[in-house]
Structure formats: structure tokens, C-alpha cells
C-alpha positions as CSV (number, residue, x, y, z in Angstrom):
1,X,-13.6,3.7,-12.5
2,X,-16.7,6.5,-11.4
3,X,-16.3,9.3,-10.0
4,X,-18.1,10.3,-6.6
5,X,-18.1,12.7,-4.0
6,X,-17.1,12.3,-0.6
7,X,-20.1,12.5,1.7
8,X,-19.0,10.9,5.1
9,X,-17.2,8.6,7.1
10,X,-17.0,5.7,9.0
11,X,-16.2,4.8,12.1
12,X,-15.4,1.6,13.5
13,X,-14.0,1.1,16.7
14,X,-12.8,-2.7,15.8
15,X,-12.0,-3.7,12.6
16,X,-10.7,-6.8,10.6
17,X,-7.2,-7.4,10.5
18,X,-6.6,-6.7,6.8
19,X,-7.8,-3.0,7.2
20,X,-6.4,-1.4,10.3
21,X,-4.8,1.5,9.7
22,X,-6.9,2.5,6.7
23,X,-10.2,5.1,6.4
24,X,-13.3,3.7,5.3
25,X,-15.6,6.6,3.7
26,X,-18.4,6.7,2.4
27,X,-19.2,8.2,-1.6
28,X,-22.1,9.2,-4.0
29,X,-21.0,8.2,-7.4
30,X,-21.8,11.3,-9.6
31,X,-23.8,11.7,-13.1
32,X,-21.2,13.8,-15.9
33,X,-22.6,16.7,-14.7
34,X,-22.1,16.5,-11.1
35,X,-25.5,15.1,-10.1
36,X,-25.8,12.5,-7.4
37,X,-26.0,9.1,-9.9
38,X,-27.0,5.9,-7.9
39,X,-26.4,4.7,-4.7
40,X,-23.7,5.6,-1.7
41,X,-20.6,3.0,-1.6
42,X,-18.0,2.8,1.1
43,X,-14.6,2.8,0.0
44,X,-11.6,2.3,0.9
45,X,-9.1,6.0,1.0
46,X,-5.8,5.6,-0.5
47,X,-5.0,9.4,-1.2
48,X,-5.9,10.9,2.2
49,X,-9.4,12.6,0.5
50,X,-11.8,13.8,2.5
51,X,-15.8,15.1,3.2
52,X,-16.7,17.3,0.2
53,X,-13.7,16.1,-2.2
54,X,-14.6,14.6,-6.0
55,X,-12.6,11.5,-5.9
56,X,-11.9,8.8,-8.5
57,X,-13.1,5.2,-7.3
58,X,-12.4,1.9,-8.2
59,X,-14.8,-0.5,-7.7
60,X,-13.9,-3.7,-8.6
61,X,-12.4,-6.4,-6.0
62,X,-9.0,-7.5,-7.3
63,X,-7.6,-4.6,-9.0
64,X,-8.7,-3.0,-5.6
65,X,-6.6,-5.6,-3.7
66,X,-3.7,-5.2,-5.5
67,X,-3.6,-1.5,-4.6
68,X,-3.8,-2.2,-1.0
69,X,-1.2,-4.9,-1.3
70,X,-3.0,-7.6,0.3
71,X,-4.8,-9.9,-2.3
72,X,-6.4,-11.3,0.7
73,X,-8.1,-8.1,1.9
74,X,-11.8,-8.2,1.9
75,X,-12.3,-5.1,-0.2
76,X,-14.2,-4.2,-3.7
77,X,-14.0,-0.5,-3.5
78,X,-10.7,2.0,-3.3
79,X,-10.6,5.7,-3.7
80,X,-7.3,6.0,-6.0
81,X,-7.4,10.0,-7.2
82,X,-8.7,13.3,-6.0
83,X,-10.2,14.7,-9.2
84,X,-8.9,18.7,-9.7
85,X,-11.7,19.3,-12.9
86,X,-14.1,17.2,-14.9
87,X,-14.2,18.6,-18.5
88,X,-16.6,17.4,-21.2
89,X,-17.8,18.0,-24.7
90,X,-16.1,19.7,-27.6
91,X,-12.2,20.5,-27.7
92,X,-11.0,23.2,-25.6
């Protein structure tokens, strides 16, 4: 699991089967400090997130299946949490 930020979205005006009914968007995974950290992904929202929201992503093909419900789905990436705070070093 990363986390990204949400910087856009998709729009489709046909899609497969397997994901009507779901929002394609598309994220920058981000460095511990909040830095843009490799390249953009599209992903799958499953927690209604949107432009401008930090967002935990799961980006691996059948873990990210079985959250859809549809092992047959042709999808790698999922956005499964809205991240609140990111907190790192020492003890608080």
C-alpha cells in the first residue's frame, strides 16, 4: 500500500462490463514527506475520495479484485482509505 494524492479523473463514456458503476481517478503516489514520488496511476475509488484528497492505494491485482468482488475484474489498482494525517519519526 502507498499513499497518493488525488489529482484527476477520468472519464469514460463506455466502459467494460466489470467496472460500470465505479470512478476511475487518477493519483500521484507521494514521498513521506508529501512530495510527488514516481509516476501517476489510475485507480479504482472505493471510498468516494475525491480531487485534492491523500488517499491510501492498493496496487496489487488480486487483493484489489477481491475488494471489488469480482475476481474477474480487470483491475491492479484500488483506493481503499482517505488518509486524515501522516505522522512520522520519534514518539509523540
Amino acid at each position: 500500500m502507498t499513499i497518493a494524492r488525488v489529482v484527476g479523473t477520468v472519464v469514460s463514456s463506455v466502459k467494460i462490463p466489470a467496472l460500470e458503476g465505479t470512478k476511475i481517478l487518477v493519483v500521484q503516489p507521494l514521498a513521506p514527506d508529501g512530495s510527488p514520488a514516481g509516476r501517476t496511476l489510475l485507480a479504482v475509488d472505493t471510498v468516494q475520495s475525491g480531487a485534492g484528497d491523500a488517499v491510501l492505494v492498493l496496487d496489487e491485482g488480486n487483493s484489489s479484485r477481491m475488494i471489488l468482488g469480482n475476481p474477474d475484474a480487470p483491475v491492479r489498482t484500488v483506493i481503499v482509505g482517505i488518509v486524515d494525517e501522516v505522522r512520522t519519526g520519534g514518539v509523540a
